[in-house]
N, C-alpha and C positions, 0 to 999 in steps of 0.2 A: 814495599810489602806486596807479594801476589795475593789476590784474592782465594775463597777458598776451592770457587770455581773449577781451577787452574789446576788443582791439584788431581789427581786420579784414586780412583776408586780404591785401589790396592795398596797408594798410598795412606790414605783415609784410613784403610783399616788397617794398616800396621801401625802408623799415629795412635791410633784406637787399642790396639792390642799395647803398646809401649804403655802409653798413661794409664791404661786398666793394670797393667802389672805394677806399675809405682806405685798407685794408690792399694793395692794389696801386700806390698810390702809396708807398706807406710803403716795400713792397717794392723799389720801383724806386729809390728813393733812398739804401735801405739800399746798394743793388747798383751804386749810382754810388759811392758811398762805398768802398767796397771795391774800387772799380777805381785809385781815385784814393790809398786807402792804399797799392795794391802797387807805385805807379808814386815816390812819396813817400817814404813812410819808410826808415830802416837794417832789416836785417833781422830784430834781437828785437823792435822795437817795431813792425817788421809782423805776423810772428807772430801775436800781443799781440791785436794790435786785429783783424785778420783774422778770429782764432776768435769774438771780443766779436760783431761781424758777423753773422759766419753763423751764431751763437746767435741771436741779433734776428732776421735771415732766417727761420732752421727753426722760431721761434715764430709769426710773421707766417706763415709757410707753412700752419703747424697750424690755426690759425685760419681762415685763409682754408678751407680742405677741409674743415673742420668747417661751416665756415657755409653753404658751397657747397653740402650737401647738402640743404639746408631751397628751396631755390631753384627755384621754379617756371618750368619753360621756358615755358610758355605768358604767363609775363608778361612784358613789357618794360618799360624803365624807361630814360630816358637825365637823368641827372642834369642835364644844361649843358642839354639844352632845354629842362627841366622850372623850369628856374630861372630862365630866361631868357623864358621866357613869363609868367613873375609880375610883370616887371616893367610 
């Protein structure tokens, strides 16, 4: 395994932009889930699953502002372009 030393700046923040977009996906999914439990279930087992949720949410949350902070504005980074010009 390299150190994280070894790695460059612009690598780091596309690292950075990559994981901040998953845990926003992640986010928005946990959040449709949660719309769709309250509209669904009886009321223990919304409950239930509701708080399981917004556990997952408020860790995806933590993460995300944690990593957020390492994130240089002056870089850009658009995933879907960056990907779509490899091919």
């Amino acid at each position: 395994m390299k150190p994280q030393a070894e790695m460059r700046a612009a690598d780091f923040q596309k690292l950075l932009a990559l994981a901040l977009g998953d845990l926003t996906v992640r986010r928005t999914i946990l959040e449709n889930k949660e719309a769709q439990v309250n509209q669904e279930l009886s009321s223990l087992e919304k409950d239930a699953e509701l708080e399981r949720l917004d556990q997952e949410i408020t860790a995806i949350q933590a993460d995300f502002d944690h990593y957020h902070q390492f994130v240089d504005p002056a870089f850009t980074f658009d995933a879907a372009e960056y990907y779509r010009g490899l091919s």
